[in-house]
N, C-alpha and C positions, 0 to 999 in steps of 0.2 A: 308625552305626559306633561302637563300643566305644572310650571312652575311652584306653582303655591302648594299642590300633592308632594312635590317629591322635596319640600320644606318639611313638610308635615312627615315625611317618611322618614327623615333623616333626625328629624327632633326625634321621634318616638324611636329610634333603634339609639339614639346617644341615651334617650332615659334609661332605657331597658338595658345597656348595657353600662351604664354609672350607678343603677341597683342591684346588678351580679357581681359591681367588683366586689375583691375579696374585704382589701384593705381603703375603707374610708377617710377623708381626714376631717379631724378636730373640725368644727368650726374657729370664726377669728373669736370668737368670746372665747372660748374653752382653750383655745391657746395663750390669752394673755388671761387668763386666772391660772390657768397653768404655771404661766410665770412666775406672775406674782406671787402664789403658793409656796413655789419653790423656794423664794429666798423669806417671805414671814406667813408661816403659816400659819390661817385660821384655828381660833379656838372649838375645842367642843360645841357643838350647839345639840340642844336637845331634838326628836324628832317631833314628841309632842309638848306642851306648854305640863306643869305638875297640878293632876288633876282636882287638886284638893285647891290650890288656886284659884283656879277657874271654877270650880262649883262652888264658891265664897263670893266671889264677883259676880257673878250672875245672878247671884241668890240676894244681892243689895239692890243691884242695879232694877231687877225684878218689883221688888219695893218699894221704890221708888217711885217706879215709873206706873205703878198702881196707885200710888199716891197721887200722883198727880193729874190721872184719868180719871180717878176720883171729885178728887178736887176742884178738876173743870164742869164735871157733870154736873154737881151741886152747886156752883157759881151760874151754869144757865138754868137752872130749875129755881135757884132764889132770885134771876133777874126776870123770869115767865113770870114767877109769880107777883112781883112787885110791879112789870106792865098791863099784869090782868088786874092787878090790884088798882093802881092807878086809872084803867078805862073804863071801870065799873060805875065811878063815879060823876 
């Protein structure tokens, strides 16, 4: 058997047998937040932002940025008109 097969055998039976063990470990991240955890623990944090919040901000921002879509539309429609204005003559 070829060298590089029974590489390849040996990797895929250490997979399959590092995904049936029982007991995995931590990653090195989740072991030093572990730590850290341990002696000052994080506060509360919400899962979602409070929705009344965020439907207030969206709802300016929204305004805004219609404002200023606006704004530009009619900034190139008063310079069309003033180059068609200008070649006419």
């Amino acid at each position: 058997m070829p060298e590089h097969e029974q590489d390849d055998q040996e990797r895929e039976f250490d997979l399959k047998w590092a995904d049936n063990a029982e007991h995995k470990e931590p990653s090195a991240r989740a072991r030093m937040l572990a730590a850290r955890w341990k002696e000052n623990p994080p506060g509360p944090v919400p899962f979602r932002a409070d929705p009344e919040h965020v439907a207030r901000q969206h709802r300016r921002s929204g305004w805004i940025s219609t404002v200023v879509v606006l704004g530009i539309v009619a900034a190139v429609i008063v310079l069309l008109g003033y180059i068609n204005f200008r070649g006419s003559y």
